[in-house]
N, C-alpha and C positions, 0 to 999 in steps of 0.2 A: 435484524439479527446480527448484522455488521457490527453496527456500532455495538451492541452488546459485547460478543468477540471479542473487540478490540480494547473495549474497556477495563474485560476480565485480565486481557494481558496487559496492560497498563500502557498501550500503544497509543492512546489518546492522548497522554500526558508527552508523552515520548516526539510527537509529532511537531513539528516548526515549520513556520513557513517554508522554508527549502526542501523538505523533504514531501510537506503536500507538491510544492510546485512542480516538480519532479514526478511525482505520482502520476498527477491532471496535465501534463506535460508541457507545463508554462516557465520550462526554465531558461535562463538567462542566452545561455548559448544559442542561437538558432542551428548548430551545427553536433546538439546534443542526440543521442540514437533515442532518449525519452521523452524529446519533441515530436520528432515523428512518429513514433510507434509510444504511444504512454501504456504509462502500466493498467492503467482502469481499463485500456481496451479488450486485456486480453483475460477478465474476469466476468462470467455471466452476471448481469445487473440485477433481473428478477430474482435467480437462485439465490443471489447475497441475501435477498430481502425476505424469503419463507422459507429456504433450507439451513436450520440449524448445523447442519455436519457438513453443507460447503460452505458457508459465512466460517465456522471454526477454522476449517483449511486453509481458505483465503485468509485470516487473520492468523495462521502460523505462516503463511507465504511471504506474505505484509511483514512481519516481524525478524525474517529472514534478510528479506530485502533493509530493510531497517537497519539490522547489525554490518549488511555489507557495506551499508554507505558511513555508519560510523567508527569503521574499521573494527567489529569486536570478530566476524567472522571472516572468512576468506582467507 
């Protein structure tokens, strides 16, 4: 259901290496607050996967997150 979500908002295309690694919290710094605490942790993993209306949510949160690290929001 994620990857659907994500795809609808065009969040897949959008995604670069930097911004997965950061996600999965493989970033460069070891002194980054999304090394220790990444973002996937703080998303229920089965929910993503059989609820349609939290995968959507997660992938407006995801998208959120998205715009802040590209500067469009904040």
């Amino acid at each position: 259901m994620i990857l659907w979500s994500l795809w609808r908002r065009g969040l897949l295309r959008r995604a670069d290496r930097e911004k997965i690694g950061l996600f999965l919290g493989w970033g460069s710094d070891p002194l980054q607050l999304s090394r220790r605490y990444p973002l996937w942790r703080s998303v229920g993993k089965f929910r993503l996967l059989f609820s349609p209306a939290y995968a959507e949510g997660a992938a407006r949160w995801i998208e959120y997150r998205m715009n802040l690290f590209d500067g469009l929001e904040g």
